[in-house]
C-alpha positions as CSV (number, residue, x, y, z in Angstrom):
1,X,4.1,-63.6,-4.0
2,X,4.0,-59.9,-4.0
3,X,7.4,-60.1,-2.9
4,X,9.1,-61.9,-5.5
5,X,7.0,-60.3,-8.1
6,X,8.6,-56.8,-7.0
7,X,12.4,-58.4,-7.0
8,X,11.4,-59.5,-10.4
9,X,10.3,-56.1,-11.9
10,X,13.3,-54.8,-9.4
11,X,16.1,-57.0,-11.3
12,X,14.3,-56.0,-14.8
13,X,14.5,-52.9,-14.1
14,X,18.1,-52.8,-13.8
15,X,18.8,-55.2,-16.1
16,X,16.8,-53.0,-19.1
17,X,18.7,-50.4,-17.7
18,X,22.1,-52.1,-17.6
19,X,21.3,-53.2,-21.3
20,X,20.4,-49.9,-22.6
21,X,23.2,-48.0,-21.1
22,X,25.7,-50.7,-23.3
23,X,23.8,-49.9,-26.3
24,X,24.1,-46.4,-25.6
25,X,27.8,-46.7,-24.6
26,X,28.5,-48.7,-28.0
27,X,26.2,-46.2,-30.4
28,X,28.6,-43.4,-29.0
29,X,31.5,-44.8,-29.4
30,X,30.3,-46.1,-33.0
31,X,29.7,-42.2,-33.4
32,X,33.0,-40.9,-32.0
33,X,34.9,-43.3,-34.6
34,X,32.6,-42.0,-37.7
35,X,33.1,-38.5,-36.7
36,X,36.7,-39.5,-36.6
37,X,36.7,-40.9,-40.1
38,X,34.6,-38.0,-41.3
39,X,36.9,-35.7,-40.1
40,X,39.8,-37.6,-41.4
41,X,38.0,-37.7,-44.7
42,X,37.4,-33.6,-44.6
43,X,41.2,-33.6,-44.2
44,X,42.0,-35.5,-47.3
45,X,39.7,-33.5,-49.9
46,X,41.5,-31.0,-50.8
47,X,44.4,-33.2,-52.0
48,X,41.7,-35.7,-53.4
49,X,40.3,-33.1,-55.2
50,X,43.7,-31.6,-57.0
51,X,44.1,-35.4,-57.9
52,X,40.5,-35.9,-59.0
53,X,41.1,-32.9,-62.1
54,X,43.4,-35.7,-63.2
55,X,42.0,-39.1,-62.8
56,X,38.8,-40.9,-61.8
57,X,37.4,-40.2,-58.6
58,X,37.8,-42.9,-57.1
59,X,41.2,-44.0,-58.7
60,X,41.8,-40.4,-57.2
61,X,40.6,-41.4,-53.3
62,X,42.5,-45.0,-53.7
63,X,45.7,-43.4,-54.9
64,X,46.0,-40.5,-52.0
65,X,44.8,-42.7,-49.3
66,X,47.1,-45.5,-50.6
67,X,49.6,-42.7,-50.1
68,X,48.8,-41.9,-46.7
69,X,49.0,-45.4,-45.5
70,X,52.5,-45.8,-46.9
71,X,53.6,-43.1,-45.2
72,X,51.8,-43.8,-42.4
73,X,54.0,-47.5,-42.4
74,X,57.4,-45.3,-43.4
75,X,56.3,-42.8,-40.0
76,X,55.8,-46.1,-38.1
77,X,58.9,-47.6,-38.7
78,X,60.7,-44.6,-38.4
79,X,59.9,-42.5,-35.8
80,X,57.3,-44.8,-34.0
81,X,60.0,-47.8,-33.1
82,X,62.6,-45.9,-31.2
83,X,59.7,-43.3,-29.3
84,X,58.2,-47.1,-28.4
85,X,62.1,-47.6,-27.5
86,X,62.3,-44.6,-25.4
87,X,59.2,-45.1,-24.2
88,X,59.7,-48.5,-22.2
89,X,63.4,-47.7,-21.2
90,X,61.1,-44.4,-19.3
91,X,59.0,-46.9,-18.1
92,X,61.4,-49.4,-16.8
93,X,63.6,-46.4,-15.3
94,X,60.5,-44.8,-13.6
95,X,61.3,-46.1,-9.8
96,X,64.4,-44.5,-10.3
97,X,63.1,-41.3,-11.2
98,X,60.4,-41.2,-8.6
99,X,63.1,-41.4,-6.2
100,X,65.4,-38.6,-8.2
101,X,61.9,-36.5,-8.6
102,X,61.0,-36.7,-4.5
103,X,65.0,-35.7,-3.8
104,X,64.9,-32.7,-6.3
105,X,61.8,-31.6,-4.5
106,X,62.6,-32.4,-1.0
107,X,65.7,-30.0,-2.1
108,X,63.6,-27.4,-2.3
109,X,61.7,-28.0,0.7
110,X,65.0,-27.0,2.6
111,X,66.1,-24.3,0.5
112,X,62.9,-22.7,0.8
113,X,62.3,-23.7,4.3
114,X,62.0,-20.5,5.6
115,X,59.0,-19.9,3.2
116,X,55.9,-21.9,5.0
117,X,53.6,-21.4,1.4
118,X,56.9,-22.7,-0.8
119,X,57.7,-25.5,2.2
120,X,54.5,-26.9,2.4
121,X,54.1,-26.8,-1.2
122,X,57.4,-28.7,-2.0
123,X,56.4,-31.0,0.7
124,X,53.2,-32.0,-0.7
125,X,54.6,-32.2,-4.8
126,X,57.2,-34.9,-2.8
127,X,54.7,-36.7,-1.2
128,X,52.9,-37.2,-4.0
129,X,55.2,-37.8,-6.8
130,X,55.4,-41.5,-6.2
131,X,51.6,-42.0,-6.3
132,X,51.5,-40.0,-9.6
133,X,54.4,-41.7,-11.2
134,X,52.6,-45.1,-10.6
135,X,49.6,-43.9,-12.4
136,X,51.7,-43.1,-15.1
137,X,53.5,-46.2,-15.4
138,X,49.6,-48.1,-15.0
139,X,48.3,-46.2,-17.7
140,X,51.1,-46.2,-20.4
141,X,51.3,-50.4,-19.1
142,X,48.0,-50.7,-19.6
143,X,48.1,-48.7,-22.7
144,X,50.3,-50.5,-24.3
145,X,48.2,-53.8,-23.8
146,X,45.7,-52.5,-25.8
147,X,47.9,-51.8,-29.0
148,X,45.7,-53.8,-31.1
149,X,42.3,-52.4,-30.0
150,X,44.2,-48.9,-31.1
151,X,45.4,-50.3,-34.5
152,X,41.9,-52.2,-35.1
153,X,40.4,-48.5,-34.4
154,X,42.2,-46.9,-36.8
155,X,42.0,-49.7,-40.1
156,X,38.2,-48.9,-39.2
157,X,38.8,-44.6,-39.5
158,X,40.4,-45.9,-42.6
159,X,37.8,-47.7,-43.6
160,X,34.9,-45.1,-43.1
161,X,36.7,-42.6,-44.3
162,X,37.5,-44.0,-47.5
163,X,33.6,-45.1,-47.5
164,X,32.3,-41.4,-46.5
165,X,35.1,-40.1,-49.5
166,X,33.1,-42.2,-52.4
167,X,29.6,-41.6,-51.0
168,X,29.3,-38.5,-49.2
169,X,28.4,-36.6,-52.1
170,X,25.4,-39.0,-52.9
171,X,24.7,-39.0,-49.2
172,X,23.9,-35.4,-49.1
173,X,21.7,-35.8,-52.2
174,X,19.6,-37.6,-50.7
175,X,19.3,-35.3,-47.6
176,X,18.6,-32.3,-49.7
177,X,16.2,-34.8,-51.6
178,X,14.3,-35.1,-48.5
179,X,13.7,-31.5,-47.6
180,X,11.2,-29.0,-48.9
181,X,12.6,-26.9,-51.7
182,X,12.8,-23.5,-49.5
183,X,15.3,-25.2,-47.1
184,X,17.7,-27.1,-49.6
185,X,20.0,-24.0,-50.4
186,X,20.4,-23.1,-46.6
187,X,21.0,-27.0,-46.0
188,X,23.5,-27.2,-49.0
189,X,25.3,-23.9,-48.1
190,X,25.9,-25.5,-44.6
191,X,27.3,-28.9,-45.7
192,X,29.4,-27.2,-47.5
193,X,31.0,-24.5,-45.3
194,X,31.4,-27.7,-43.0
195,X,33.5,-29.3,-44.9
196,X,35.7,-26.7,-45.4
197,X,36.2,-25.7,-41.6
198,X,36.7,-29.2,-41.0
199,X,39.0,-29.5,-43.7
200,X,40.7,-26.5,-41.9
201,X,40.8,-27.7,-38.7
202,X,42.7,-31.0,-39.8
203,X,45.2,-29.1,-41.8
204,X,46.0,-26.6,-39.2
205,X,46.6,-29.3,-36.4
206,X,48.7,-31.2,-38.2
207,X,50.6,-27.5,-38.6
208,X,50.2,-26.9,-34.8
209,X,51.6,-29.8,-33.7
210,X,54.9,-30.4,-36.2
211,X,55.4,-26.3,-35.6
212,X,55.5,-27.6,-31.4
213,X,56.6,-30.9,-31.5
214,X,60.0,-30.5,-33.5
215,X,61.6,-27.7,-31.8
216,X,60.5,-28.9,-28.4
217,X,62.0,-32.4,-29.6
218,X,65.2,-30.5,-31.2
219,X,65.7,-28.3,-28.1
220,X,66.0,-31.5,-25.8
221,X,67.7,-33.1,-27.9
222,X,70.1,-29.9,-28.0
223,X,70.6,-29.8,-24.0
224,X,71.0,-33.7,-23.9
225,X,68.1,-34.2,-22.1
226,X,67.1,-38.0,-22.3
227,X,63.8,-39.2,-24.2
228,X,64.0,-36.4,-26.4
229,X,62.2,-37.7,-29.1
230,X,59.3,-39.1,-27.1
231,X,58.8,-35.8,-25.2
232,X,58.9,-34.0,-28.6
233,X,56.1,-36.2,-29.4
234,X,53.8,-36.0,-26.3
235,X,54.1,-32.0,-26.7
236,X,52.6,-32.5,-30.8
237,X,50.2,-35.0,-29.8
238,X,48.5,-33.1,-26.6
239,X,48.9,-29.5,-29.4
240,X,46.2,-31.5,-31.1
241,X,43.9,-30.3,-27.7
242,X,43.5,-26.8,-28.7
243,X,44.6,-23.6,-26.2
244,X,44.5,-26.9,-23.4
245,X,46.8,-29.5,-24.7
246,X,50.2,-27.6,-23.1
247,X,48.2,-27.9,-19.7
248,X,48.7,-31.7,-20.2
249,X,51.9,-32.1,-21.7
250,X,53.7,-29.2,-20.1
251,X,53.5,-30.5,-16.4
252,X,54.7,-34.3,-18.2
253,X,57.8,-33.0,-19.8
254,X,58.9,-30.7,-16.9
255,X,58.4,-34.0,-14.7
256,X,60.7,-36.1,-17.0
257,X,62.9,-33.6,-17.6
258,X,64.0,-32.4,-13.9
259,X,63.5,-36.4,-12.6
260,X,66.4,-37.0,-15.2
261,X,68.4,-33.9,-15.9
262,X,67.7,-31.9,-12.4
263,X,66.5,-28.2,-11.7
264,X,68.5,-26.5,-14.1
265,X,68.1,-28.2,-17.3
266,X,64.2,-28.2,-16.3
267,X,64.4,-24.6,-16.0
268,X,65.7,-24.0,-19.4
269,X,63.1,-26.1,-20.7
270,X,60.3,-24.3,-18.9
271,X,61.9,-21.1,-20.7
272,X,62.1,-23.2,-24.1
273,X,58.4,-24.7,-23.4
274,X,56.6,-21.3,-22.5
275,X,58.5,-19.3,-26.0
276,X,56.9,-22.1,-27.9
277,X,53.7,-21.8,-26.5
278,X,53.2,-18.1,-26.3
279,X,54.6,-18.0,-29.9
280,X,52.2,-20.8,-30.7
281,X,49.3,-19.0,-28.7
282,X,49.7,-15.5,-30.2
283,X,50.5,-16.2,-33.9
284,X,49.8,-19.6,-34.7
285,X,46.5,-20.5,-33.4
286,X,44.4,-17.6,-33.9
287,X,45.1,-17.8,-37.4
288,X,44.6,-22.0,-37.2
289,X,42.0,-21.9,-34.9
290,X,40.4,-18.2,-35.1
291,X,40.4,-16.9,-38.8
292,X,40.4,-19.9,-40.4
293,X,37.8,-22.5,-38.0
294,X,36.3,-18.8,-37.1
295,X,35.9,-19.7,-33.5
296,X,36.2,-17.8,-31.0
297,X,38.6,-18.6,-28.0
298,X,35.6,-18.8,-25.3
299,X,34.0,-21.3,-27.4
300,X,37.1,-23.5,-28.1
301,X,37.8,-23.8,-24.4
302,X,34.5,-24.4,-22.8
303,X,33.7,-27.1,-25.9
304,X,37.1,-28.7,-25.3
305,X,36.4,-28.5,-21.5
306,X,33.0,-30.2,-22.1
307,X,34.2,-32.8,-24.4
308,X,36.9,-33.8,-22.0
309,X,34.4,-33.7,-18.8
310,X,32.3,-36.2,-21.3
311,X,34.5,-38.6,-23.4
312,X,38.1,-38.0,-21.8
313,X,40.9,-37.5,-24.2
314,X,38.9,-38.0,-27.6
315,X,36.2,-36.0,-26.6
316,X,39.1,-33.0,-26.1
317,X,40.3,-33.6,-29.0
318,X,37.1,-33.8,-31.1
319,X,35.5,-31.3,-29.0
320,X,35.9,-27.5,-32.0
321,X,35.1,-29.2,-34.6
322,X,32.2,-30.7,-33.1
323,X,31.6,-27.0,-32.2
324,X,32.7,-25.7,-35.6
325,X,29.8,-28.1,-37.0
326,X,27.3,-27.0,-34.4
327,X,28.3,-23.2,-35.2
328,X,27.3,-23.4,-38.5
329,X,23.9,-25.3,-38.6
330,X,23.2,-22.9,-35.7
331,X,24.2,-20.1,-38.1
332,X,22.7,-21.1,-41.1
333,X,19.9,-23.5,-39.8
334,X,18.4,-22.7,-36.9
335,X,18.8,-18.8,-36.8
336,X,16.9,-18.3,-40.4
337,X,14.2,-20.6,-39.3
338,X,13.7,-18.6,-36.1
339,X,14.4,-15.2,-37.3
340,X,11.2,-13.6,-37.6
341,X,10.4,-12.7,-41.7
């Protein structure tokens, strides 16, 4: 009796546990979305605001998101149709390339062969480059099977943001509403300066990336490389992951580039690739991410590291202005409240 009475509490524990992990699981990625939409939302105020001088408020949020979703149909049709096009002739080409990618580099395992490091190196990049172009082809398969779990994600972004847009300002009403009197300024001050370093944030990735994306698209486009257009876009998408997203799309495009086009072609585009990022690192993102999201670069790449570590790709990319946000209640919250008087 005592037996099945402790399998019972056994499989209840693990079922409670199995249950409130899923809760969990779903709360956060309920979360992840709504920070999404907020931050989509912080993106689109400035222009919503211009327009509001002129119109109704809300005439002023339906017309510029109406806007955005036109253009976000013209984009589609556009530019996402042939980078799907290019995108399944990669795919479809990919046992191919595995076998040009393991000749390149068993190439240099001769040429280098009196070089143990280089040798053993080369040797171990060609044994492996099947197993990783595999993944690859898995994960942009399986990626692609999940096209309308992606598009459902984003009419809901749409959604909320449109939702925060029209309410946010009675939202925060009613938070100040709720505090004592003393705190409301401090609490007000905060809201505010988070909306506008979100607001930056948005603005200066959409910057980042077009100022990456086109001239690494144009260069191999240039130098006839093939998949131009979809390599162009990898490199603005993974800018998006600040000071870490060239770690990811680097080693991707220099992949495709010498599997198709060989070692010297690759080599000009490692040249192309590191002038765009330096340029990028050095001018571009310390005003993006420095003066303007005042972060510092310490704290952008251990809170995209964390993020990542967490929640994969969307926590990387959502990781600074998760910081920004935390940065500033810490600032103006906490450190006043603690700060002996």
């Amino acid at each position: 009796m005592n037996s099945a009475r402790g399998w019972f509490i056994g499989v209840a524990i693990v079922g409670g546990a199995f249950v409130v992990w899923n809760v969990l699981a779903g709360a956060l990625s309920a979360l992840l979305l709504l920070f999404t939409a907020v931050l989509f939302a912080a993106g689109m105020r400035p222009i919503v605001d211009r327009m509001g001088k002129r119109m109704p408020y809300g005439a002023a949020v339906g017309l510029a998101f109406g806007i955005v979703i036109i253009l976000t149909v013209v984009i589609g049709i556009v530019l996402v149709q042939p980078v799907g096009a290019e995108l399944v002739r990669l795919v479809q080409s990919l046992p191919d390339y595995v076998n040009s990618l393991q000749h390149q580099l068993a190439s240099a395992q001769r040429y280098f062969e009196n070089d143990q490091t280089a040798r053993q190196l080369a040797a171990a990049l060609s044994g492996s480059a099947g197993a990783v172009a595999s993944s690859i082809g898995f994960h942009v398969l399986s990626g692609t099977a999940s096209i309308a779990t992606a598009i459902g994600d984003l009419v809901l972004i749409l959604l909320l943001a449109i939702g925060w847009m029209l309410s946010s300002g009675e939202l925060e009403q009613f938070v100040l509403s709720l505090m004592p009197a003393g705190m409301r300024s401090n609490w007000h001050d905060a809201f505010a300066e988070i909306e506008v370093r979100l607001s930056a944030y948005v603005q200066g990735v959409v910057i980042n990336a077009l100022a990456v994306g086109i001239p690494m698209g144009a260069s191999l486009a240039f130098l006839g490389v093939p998949y131009a257009l979809l390599l162009g876009f990898i490199a603005a998408i993974f800018q998006g992951i600040p000071m870490v997203g060239a770690v990811i799309s680097g080693p991707i495009i220099l992949a495709v580039v010498l599997a198709a086009s060989g070692w010297a072609k690759m080599l000009i585009v490692l040249l192309i690739f590191t002038i765009i990022q330096t340029i990028d690192q050095n001018v571009l993102s310390p005003i993006i991410f420095g003066q303007r999201v005042q972060l510092s670069f310490l704290l952008i790449i251990l809170s995209t590291i964390v993020g990542g570590t967490l929640l994969g790709i969307a926590g990387a990319f959502l990781a600074v202005p998760v910081a920004a946000t935390l940065q500033v209640l810490l600032v103006r919250i906490l450190a006043p409240a603690v700060r002996p008087k």
